[in-house]
N, C-alpha and C positions, 0 to 999 in steps of 0.2 A: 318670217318677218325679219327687217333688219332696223336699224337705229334710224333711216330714213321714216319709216312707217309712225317710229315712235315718235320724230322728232315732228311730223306732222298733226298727228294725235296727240303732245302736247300741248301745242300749237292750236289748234283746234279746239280742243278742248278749252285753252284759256280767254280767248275768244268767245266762247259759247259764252261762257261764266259771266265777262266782263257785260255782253251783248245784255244777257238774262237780267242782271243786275242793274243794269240801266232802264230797260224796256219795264222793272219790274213794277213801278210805282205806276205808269202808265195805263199798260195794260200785264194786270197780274197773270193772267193763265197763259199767257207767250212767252211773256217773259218768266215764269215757275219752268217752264217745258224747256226752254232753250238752256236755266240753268242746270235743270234735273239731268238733260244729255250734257252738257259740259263736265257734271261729277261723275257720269256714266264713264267718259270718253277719257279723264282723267284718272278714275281708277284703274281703267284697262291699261293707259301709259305705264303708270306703277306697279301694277303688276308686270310688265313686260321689263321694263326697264330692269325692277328687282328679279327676275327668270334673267334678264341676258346677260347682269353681270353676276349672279352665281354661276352660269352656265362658264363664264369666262374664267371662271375664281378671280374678282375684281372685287376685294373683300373692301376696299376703303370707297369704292366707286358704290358696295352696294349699300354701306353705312349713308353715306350721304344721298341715295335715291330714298333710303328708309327714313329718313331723319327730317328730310325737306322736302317730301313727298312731290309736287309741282314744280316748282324750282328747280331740285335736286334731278328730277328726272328728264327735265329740260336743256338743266347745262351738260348731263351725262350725254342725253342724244348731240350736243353740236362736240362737245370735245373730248368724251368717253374713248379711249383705244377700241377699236373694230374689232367684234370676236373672234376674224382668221386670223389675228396678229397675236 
């Protein structure tokens, strides 16, 4: 997997959340299910995000994926350095 992957499963993921969140009052079990997969698809982001930059030793890139967990793993995927560099 690369930073694309993540940056689309962030992305996705925060999407779902926002979708879930809104749909939630409406109808509860659609919108429960779309946000349950958005924290699913969001934790996966974090975890990959926090795996690509230890794999990198991107030690200030992985404080701020840990620290602002969505955000953080967000702006990492659009302006993170590429792990072949």
């Amino acid at each position: 997997m690369n930073k694309r992957t993540l940056l689309y499963l962030s992305i996705a993921a925060i999407v779902l959340i926002i979708v879930g969140i809104i749909l939630g009052p409406t109808t509860s079990v659609i919108g429960g299910i779309l946000s349950l997969l958005g924290f699913i698809a969001l934790f996966l982001a974090w975890v990959m995000g926090l795996l690509f930059t230890f794999r990198a030793k991107q030690w200030l890139w992985f404080v701020i994926v840990f620290l602002f967990f969505a955000l953080g793993t967000l702006v990492y995927s659009l302006m993170g350095r590429s792990q072949s560099a």
